[in-house]
C-alpha positions in Angstrom: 88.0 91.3 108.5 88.2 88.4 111.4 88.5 89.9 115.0 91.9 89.0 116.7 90.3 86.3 119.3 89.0 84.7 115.6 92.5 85.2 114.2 94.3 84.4 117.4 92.4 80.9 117.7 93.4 79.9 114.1 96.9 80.7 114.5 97.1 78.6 118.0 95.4 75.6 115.8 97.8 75.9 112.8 100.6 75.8 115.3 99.7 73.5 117.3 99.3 71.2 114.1 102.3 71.9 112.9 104.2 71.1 116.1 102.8 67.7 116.1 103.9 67.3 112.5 107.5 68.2 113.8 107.4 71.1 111.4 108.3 74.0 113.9 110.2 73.2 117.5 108.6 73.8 121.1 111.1 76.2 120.9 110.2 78.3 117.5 106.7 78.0 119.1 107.2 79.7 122.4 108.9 82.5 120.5 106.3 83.2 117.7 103.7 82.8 120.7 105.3 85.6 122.9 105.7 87.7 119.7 102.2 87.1 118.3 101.1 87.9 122.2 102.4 91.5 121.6 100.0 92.0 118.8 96.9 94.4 119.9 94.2 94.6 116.5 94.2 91.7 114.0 95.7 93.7 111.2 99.2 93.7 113.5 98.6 90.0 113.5 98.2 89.6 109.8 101.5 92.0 109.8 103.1 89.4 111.7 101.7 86.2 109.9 103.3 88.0 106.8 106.4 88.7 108.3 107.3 85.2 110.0 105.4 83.3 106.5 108.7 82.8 104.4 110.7 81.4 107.7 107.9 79.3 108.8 105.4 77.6 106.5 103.3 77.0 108.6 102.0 81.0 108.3 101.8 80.6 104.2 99.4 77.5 104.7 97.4 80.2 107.3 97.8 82.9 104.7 96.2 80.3 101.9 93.3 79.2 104.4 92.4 82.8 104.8 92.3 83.5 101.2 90.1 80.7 100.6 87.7 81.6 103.8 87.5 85.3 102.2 86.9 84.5 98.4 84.2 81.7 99.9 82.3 84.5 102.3 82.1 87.0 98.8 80.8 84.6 96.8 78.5 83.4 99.1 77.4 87.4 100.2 77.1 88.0 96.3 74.6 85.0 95.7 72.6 85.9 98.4 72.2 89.9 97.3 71.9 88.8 93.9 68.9 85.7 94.8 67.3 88.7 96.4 67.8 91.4 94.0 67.3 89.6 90.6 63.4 89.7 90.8 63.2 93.1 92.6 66.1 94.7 90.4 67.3 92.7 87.7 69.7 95.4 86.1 71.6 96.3 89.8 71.8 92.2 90.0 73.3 92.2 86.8 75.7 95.4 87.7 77.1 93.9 90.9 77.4 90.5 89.3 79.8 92.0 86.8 81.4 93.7 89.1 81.8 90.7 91.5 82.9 88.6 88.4 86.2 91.0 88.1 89.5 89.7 89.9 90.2 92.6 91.8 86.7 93.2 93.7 85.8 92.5 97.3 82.7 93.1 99.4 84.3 96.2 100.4 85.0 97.5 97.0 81.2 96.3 96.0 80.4 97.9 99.2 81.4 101.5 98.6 79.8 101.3 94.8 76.7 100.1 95.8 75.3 101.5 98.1 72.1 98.5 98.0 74.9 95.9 98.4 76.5 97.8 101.7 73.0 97.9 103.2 72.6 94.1 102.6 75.4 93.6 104.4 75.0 95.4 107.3 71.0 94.3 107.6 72.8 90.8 108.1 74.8 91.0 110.8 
């Protein structure tokens, strides 16, 4: 999960985009602005991105970006772990590669089975 500030900066970017493309008013953008202020954690802001998406596109092209940014950082986490593992432990590689291959997995669900994967994770940060 992105912090708020990360958040907070993409949301200020996608609006300010689609203000130039005359897609939301100055005026729609000082409300969702003072709303979106209110928000304390990112998860209210992702609670608010959701809520104002079907009244304001701009929010479902947001929504799309950050599906794309999450499916791209598990893929990329799995290739790592799995260029690592593979010669150490081929059988876990090929465990967490089927895993990772199924639609509903994320790095946390891959997390909490495998306990080697959660390490590598946290040993790169």
């Amino acid at each position: 999960m992105q912090t708020k500030e990360d958040l907070q900066t993409k949301i200020k970017k996608q609006l300010a985009k689609s203000l130039k493309k005359h897609e939301i008013t100055p005026r729609d953008l000082l409300l969702i602005l003072t709303i979106f202020s209110k928000a304390d954690t990112s998860e209210e802001l992702h609670l608010l991105i959701e809520l104002f998406k079907d009244e304001y596109p701009p929010f479902l092209e947001l929504l799309d970006t950050e599906k794309y940014d999450t499916k791209s950082e598990f893929e990329h986490s799995i290739h790592e772990f799995i260029s690592e593992m593979v010669q150490v432990n081929p059988l876990l590689a090929a465990k967490i590669t089927h895993e990772a291959l199924k639609k509903e997995s994320t790095l946390d669900s891959i997390s909490k089975q495998f306990p080697e994967f959660k390490n590598f994770l946290q040993n790169k940060k």
